[in-house]
PDB file of N, CA, C and O in Angstrom:
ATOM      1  N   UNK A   1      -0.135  -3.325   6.653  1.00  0.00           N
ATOM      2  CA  UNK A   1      -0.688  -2.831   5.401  1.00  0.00           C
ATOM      3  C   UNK A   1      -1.769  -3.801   4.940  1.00  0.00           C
ATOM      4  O   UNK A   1      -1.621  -5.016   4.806  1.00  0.00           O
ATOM      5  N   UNK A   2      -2.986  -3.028   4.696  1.00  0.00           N
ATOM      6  CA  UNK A   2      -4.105  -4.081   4.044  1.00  0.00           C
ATOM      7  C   UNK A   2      -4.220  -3.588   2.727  1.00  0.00           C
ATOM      8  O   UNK A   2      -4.036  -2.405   2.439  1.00  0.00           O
ATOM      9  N   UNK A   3      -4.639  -4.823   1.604  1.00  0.00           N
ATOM     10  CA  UNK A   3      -4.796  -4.822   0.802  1.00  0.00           C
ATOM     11  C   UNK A   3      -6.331  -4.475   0.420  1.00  0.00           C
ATOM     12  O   UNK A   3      -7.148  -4.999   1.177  1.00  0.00           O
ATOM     13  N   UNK A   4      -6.783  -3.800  -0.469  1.00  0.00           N
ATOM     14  CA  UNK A   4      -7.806  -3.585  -0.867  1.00  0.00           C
ATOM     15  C   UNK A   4      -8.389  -4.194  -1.913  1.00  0.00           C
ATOM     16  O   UNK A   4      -7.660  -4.224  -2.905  1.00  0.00           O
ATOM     17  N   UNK A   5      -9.774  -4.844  -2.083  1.00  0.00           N
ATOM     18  CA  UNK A   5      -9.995  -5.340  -3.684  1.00  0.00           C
ATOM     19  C   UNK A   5     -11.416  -4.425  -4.399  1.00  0.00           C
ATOM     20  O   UNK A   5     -12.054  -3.556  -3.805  1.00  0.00           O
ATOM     21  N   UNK A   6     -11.550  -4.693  -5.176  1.00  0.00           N
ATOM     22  CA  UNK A   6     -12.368  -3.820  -6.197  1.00  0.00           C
ATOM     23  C   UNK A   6     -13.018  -4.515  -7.145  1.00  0.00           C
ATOM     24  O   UNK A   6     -12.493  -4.785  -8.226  1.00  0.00           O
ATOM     25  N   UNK A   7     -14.769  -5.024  -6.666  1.00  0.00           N
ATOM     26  CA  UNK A   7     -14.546  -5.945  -8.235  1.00  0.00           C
ATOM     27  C   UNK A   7     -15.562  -4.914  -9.022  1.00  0.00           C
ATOM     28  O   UNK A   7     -16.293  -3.982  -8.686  1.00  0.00           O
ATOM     29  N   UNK A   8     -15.185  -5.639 -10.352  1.00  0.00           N
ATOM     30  CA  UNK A   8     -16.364  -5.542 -11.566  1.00  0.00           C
ATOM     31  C   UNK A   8     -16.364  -6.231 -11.991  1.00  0.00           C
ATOM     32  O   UNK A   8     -15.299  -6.810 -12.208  1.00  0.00           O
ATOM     33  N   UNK A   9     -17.658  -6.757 -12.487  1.00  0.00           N
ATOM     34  CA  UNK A   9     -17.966  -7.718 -13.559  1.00  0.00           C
ATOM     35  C   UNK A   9     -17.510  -9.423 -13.115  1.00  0.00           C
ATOM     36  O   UNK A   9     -17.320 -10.347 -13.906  1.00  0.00           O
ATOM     37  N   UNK A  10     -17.424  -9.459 -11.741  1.00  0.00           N
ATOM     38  CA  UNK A  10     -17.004 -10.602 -11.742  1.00  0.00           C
ATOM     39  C   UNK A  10     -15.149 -10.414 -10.962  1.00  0.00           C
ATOM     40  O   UNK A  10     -14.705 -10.926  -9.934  1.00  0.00           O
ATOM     41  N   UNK A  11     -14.598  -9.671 -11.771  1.00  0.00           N
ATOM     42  CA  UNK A  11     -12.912  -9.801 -11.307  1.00  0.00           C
ATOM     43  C   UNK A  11     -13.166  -8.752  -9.589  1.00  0.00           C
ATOM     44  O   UNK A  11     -13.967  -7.955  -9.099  1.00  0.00           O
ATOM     45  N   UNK A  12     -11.899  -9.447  -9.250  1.00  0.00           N
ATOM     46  CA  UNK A  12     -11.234  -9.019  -8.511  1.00  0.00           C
ATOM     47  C   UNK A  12     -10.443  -8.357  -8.304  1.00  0.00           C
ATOM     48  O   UNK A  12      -9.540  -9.168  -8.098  1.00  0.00           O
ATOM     49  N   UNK A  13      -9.834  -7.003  -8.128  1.00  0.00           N
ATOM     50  CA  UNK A  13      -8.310  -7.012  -8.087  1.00  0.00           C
ATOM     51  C   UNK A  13      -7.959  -5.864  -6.840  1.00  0.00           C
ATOM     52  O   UNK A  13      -8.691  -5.007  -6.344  1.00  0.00           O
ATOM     53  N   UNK A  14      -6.828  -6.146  -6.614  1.00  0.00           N
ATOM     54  CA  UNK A  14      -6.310  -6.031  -5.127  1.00  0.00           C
ATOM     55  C   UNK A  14      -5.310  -4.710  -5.603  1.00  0.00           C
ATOM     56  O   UNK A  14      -4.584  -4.706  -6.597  1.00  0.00           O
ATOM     57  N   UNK A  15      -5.501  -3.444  -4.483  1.00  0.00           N
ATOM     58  CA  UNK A  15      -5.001  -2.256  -5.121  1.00  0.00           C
ATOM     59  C   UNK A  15      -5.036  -1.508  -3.550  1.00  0.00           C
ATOM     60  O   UNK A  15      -5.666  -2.082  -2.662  1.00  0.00           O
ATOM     61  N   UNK A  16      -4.359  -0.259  -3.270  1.00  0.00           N
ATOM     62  CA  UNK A  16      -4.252   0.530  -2.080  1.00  0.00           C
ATOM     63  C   UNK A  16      -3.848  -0.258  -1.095  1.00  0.00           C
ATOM     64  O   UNK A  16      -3.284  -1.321  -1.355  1.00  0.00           O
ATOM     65  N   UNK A  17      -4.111   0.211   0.379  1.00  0.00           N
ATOM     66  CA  UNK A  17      -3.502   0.125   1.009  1.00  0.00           C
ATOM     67  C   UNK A  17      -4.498   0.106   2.734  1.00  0.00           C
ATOM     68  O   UNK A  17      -3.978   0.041   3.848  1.00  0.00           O
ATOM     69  N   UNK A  18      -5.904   0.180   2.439  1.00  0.00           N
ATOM     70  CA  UNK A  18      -6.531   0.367   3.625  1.00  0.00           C
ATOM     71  C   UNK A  18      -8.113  -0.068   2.991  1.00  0.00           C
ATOM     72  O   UNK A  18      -8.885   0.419   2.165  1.00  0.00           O
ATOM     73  N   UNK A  19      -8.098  -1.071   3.740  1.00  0.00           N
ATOM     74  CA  UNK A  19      -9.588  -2.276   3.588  1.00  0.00           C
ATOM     75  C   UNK A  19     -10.550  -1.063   3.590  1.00  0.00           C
ATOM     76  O   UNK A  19     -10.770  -0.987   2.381  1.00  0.00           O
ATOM     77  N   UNK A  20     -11.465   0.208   4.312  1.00  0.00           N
ATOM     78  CA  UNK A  20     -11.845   0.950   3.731  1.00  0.00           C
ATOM     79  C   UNK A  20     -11.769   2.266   3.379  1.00  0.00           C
ATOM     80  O   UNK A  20     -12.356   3.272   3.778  1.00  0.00           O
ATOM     81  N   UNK A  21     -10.881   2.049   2.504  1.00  0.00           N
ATOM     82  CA  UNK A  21     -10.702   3.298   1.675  1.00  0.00           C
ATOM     83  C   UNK A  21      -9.720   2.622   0.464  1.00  0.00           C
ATOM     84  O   UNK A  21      -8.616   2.149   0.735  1.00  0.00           O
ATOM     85  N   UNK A  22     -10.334   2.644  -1.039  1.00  0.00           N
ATOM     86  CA  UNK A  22      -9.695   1.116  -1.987  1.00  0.00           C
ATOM     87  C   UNK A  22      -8.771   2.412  -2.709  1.00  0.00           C
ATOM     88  O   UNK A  22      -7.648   2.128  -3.126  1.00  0.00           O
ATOM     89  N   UNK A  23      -9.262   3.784  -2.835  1.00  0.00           N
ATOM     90  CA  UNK A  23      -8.434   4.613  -3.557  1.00  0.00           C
ATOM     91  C   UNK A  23      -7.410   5.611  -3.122  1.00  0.00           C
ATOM     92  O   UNK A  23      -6.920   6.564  -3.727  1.00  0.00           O
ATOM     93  N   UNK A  24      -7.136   4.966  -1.445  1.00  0.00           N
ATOM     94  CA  UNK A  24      -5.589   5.439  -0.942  1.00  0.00           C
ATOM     95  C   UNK A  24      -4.438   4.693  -1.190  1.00  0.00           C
ATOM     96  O   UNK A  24      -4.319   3.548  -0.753  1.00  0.00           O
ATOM     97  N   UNK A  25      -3.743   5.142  -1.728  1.00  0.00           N
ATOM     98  CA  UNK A  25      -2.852   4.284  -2.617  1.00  0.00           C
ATOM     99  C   UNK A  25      -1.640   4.887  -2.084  1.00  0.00           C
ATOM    100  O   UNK A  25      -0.632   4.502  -2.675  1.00  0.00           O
ATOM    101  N   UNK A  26      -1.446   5.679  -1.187  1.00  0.00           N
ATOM    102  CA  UNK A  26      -0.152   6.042  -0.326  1.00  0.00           C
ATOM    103  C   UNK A  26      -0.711   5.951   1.413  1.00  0.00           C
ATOM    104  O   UNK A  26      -0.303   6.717   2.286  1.00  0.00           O
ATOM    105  N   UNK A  27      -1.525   5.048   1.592  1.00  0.00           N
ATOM    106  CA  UNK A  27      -1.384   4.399   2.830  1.00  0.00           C
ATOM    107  C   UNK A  27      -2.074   5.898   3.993  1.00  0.00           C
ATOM    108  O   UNK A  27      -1.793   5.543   5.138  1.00  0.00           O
ATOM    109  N   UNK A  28      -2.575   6.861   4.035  1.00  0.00           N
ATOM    110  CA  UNK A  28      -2.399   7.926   4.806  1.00  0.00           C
ATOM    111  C   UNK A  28      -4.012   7.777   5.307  1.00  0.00           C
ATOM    112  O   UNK A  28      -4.275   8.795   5.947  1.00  0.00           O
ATOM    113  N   UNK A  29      -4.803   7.168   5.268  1.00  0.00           N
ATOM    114  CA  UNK A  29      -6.090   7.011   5.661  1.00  0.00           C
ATOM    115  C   UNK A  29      -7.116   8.001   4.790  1.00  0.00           C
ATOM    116  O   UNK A  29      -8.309   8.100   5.077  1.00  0.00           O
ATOM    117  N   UNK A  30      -6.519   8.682   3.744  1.00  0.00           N
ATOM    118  CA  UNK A  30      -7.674   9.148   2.982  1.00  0.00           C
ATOM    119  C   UNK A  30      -7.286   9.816   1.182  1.00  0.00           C
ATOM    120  O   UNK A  30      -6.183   9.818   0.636  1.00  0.00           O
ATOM    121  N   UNK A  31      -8.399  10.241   0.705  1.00  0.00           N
ATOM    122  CA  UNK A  31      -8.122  10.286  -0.573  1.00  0.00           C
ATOM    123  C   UNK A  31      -7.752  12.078  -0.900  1.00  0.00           C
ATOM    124  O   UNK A  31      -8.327  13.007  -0.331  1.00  0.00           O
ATOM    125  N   UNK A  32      -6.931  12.186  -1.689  1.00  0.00           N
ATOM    126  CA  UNK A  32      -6.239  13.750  -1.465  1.00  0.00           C
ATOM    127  C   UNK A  32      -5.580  13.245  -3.117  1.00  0.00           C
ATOM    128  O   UNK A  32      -5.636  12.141  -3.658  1.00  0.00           O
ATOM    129  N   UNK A  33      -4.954  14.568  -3.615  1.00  0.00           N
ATOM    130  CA  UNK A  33      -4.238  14.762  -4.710  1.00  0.00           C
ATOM    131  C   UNK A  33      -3.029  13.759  -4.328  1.00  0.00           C
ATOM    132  O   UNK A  33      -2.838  13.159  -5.386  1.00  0.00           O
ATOM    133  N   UNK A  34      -2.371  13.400  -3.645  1.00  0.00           N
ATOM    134  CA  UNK A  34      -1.118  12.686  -3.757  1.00  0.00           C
ATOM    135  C   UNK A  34      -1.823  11.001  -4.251  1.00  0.00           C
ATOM    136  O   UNK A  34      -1.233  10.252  -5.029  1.00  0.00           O
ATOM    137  N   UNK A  35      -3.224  10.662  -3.573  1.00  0.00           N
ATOM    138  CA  UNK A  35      -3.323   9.258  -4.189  1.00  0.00           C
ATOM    139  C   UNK A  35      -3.610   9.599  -5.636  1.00  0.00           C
ATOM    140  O   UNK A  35      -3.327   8.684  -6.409  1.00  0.00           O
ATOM    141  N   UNK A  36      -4.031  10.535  -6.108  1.00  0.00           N
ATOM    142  CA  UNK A  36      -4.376  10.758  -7.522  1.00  0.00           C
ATOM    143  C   UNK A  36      -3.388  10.867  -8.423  1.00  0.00           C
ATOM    144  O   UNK A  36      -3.425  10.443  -9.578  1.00  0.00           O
ATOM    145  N   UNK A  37      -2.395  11.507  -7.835  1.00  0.00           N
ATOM    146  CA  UNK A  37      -1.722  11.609  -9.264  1.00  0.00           C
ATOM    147  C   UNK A  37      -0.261  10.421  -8.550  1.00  0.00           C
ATOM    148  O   UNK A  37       0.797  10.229  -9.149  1.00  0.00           O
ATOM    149  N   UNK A  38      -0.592   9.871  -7.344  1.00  0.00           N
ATOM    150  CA  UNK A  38      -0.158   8.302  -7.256  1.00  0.00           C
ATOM    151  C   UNK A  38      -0.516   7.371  -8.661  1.00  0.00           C
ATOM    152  O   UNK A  38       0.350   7.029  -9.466  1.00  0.00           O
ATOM    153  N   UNK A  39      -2.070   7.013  -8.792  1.00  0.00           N
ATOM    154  CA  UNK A  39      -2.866   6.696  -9.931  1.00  0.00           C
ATOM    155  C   UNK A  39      -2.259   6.585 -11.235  1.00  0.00           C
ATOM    156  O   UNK A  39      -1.859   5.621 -11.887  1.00  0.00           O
ATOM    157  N   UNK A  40      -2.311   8.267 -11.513  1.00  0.00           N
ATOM    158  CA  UNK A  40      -1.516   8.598 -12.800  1.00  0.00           C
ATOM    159  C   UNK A  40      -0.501   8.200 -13.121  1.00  0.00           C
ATOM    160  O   UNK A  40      -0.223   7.802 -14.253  1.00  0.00           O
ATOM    161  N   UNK A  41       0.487   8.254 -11.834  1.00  0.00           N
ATOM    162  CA  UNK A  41       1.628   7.305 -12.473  1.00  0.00           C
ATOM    163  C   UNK A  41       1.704   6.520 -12.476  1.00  0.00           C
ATOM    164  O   UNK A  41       2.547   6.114 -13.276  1.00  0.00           O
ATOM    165  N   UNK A  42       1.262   5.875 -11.976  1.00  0.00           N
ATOM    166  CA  UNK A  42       1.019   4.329 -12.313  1.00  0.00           C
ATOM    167  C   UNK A  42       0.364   3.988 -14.058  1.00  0.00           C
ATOM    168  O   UNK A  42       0.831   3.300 -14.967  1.00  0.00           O
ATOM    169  N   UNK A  43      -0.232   4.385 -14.012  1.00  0.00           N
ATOM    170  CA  UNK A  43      -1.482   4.739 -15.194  1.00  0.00           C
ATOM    171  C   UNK A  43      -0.666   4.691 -16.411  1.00  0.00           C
ATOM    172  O   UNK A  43      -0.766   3.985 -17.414  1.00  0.00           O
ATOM    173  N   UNK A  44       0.142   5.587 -16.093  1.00  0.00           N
ATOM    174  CA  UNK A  44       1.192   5.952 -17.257  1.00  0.00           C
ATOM    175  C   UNK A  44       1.913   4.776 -17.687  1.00  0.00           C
ATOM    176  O   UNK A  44       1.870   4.125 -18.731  1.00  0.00           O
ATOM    177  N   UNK A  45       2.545   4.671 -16.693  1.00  0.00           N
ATOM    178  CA  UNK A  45       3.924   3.808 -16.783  1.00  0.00           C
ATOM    179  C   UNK A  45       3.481   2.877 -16.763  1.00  0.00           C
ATOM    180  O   UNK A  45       4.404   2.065 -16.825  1.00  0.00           O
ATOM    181  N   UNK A  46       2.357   2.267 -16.701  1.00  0.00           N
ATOM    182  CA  UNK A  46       1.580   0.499 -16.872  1.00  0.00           C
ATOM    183  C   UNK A  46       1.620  -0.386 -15.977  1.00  0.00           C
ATOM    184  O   UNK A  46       1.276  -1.565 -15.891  1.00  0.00           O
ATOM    185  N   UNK A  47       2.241   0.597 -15.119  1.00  0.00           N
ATOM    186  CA  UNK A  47       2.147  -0.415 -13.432  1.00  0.00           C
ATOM    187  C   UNK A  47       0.680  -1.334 -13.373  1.00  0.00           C
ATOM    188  O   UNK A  47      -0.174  -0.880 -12.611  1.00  0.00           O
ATOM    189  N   UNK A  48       0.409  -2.326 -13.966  1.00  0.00           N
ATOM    190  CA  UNK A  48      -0.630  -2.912 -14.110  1.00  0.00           C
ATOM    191  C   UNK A  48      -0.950  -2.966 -12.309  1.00  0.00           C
ATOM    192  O   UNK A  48      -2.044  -2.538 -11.940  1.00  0.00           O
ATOM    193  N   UNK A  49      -0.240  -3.349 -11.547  1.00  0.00           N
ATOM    194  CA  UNK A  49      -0.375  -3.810 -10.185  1.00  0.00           C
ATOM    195  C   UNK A  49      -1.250  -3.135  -9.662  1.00  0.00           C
ATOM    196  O   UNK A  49      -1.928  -3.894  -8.970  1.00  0.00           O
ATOM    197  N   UNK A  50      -1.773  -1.694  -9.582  1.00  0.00           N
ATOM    198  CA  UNK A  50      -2.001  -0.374  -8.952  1.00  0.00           C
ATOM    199  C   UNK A  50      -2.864   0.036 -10.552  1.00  0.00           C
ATOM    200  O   UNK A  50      -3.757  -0.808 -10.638  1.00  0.00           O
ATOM    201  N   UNK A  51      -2.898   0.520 -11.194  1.00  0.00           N
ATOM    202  CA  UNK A  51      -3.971   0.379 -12.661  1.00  0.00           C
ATOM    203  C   UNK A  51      -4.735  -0.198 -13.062  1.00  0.00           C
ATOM    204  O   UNK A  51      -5.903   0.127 -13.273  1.00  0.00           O
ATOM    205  N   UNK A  52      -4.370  -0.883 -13.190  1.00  0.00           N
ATOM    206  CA  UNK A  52      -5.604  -2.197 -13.567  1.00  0.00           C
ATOM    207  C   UNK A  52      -6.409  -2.522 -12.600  1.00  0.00           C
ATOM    208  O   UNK A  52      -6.010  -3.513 -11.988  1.00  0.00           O
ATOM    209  N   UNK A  53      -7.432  -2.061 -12.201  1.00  0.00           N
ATOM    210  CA  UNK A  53      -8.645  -1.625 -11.633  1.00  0.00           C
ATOM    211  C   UNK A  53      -9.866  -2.952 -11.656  1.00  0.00           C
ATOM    212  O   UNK A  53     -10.455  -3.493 -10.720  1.00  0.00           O
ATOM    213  N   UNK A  54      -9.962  -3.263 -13.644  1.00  0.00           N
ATOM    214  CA  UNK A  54     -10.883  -4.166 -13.446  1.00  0.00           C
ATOM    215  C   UNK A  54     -10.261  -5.802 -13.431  1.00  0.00           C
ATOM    216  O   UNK A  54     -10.953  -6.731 -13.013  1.00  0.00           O
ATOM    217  N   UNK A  55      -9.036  -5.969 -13.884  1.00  0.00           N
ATOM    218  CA  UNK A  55      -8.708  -6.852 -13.498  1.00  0.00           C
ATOM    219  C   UNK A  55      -8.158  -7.624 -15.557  1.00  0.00           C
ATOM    220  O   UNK A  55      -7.719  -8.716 -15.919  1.00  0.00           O
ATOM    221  N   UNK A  56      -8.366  -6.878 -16.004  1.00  0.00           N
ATOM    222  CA  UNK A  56      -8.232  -7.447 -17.150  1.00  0.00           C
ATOM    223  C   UNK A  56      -7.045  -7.242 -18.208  1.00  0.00           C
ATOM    224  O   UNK A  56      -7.021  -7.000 -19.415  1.00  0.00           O
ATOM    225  N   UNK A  57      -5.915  -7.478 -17.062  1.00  0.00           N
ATOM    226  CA  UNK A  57      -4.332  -7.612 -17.392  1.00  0.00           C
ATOM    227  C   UNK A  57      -4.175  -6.318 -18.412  1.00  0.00           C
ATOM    228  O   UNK A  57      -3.044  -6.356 -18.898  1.00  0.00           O
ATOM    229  N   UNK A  58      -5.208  -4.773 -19.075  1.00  0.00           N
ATOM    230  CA  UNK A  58      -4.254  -3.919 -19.128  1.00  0.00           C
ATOM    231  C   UNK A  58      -4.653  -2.337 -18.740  1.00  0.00           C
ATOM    232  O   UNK A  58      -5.869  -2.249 -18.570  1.00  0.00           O
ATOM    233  N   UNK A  59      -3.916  -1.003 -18.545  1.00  0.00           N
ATOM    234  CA  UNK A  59      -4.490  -0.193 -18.200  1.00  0.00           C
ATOM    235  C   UNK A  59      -5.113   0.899 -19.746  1.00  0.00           C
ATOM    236  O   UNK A  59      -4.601   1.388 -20.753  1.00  0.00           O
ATOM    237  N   UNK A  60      -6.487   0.839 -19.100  1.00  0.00           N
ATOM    238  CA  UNK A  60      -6.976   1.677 -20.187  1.00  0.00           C
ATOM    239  C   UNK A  60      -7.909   2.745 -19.860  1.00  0.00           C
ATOM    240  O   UNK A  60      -7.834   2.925 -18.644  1.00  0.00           O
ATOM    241  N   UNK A  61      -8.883   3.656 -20.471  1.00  0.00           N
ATOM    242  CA  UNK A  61      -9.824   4.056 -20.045  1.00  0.00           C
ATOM    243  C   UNK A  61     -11.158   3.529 -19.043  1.00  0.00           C
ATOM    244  O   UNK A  61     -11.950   4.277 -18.471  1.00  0.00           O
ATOM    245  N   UNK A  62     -11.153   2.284 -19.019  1.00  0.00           N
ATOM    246  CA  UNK A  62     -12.085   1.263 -18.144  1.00  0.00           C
ATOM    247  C   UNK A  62     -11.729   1.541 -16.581  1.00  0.00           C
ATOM    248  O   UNK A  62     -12.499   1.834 -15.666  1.00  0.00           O
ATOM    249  N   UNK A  63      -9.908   1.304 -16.562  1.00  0.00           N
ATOM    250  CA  UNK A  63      -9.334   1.588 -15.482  1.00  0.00           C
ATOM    251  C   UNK A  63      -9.292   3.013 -14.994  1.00  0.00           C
ATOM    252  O   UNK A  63      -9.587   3.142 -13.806  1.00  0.00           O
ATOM    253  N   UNK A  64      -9.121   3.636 -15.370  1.00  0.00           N
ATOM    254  CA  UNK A  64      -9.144   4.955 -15.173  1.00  0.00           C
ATOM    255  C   UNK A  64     -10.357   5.770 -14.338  1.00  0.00           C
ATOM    256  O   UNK A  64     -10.353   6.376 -13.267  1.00  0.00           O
ATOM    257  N   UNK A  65     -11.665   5.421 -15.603  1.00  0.00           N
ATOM    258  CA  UNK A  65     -12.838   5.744 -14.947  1.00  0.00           C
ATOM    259  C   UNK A  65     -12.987   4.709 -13.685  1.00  0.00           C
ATOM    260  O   UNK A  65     -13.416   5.259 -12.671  1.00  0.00           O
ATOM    261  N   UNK A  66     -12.798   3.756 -13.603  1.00  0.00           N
ATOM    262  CA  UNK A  66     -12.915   2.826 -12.116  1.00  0.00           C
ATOM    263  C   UNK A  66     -11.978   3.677 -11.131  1.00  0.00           C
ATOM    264  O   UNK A  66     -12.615   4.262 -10.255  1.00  0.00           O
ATOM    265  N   UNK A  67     -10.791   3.832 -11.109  1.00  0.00           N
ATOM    266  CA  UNK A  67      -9.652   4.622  -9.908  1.00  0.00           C
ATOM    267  C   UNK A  67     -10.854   5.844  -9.954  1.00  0.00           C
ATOM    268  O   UNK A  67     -11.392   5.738  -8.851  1.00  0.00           O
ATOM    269  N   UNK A  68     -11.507   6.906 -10.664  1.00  0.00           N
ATOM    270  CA  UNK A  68     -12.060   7.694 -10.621  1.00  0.00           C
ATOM    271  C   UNK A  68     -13.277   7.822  -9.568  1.00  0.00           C
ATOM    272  O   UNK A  68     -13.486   8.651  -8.682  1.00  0.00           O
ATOM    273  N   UNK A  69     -14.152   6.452 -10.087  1.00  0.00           N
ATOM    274  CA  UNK A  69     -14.884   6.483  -9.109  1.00  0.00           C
ATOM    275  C   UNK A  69     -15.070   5.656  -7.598  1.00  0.00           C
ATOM    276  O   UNK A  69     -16.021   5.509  -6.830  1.00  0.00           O
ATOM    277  N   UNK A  70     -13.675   5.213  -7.607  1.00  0.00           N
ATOM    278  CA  UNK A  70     -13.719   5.033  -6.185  1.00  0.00           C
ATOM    279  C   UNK A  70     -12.856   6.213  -5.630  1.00  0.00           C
ATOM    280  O   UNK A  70     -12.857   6.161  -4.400  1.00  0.00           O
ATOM    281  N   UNK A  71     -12.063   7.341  -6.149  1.00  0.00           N
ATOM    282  CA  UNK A  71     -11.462   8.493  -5.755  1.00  0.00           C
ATOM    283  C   UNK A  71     -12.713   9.167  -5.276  1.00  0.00           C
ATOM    284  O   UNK A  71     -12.793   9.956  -4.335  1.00  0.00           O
ATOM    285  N   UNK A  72     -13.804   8.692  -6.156  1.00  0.00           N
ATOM    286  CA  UNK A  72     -14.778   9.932  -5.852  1.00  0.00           C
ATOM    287  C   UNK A  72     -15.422   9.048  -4.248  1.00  0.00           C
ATOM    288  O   UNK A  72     -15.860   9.529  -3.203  1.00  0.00           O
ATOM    289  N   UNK A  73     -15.305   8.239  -4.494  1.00  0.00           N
ATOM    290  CA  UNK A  73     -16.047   7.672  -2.910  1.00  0.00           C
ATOM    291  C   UNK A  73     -15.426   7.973  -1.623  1.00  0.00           C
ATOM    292  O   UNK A  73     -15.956   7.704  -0.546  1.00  0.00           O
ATOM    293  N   UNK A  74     -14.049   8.655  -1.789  1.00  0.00           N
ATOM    294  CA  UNK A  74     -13.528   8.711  -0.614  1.00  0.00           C
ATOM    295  C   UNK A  74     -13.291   7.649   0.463  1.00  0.00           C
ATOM    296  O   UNK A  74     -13.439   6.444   0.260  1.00  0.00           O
ATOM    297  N   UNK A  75     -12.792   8.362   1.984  1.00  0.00           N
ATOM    298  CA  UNK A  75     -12.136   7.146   2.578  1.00  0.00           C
ATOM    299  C   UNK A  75     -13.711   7.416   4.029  1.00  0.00           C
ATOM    300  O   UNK A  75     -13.812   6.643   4.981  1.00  0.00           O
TER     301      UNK A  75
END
């Protein structure tokens, strides 16, 4: 399992599961509804680990639109 990182602004943070592809987050080599609403729950429930996107200890709209647009980049 490889870890993926994502920066903005400077941070780092380490999320998914495949060096390229940062918004598979169930390991399967690409981006589909199961990493998405993977995301969401995380999102929800504050799984900072997997949410927190930019790195700035919480999940908010910042994070969100970031998981978004690397969902949109595909694997």
């Amino acid at each position: 399992m490889h870890a993926n990182t994502f920066g903005n602004g400077g941070d780092v943070v380490v999320i998914g599961t495949d060096a390229d592809c940062a918004a598979d987050l169930d390991g399967d080599n690409d981006t589909d509804a199961d990493d998405f609403f993977a995301y969401l729950d995380a999102f929800a429930s504050g799984d900072f680990g997997v949410c927190d996107i930019d790195g700035d200890e919480d999940c908010d709209a910042d994070d969100f639109f970031g998981y978004l647009d690397l969902f949109a980049q595909g694997c």
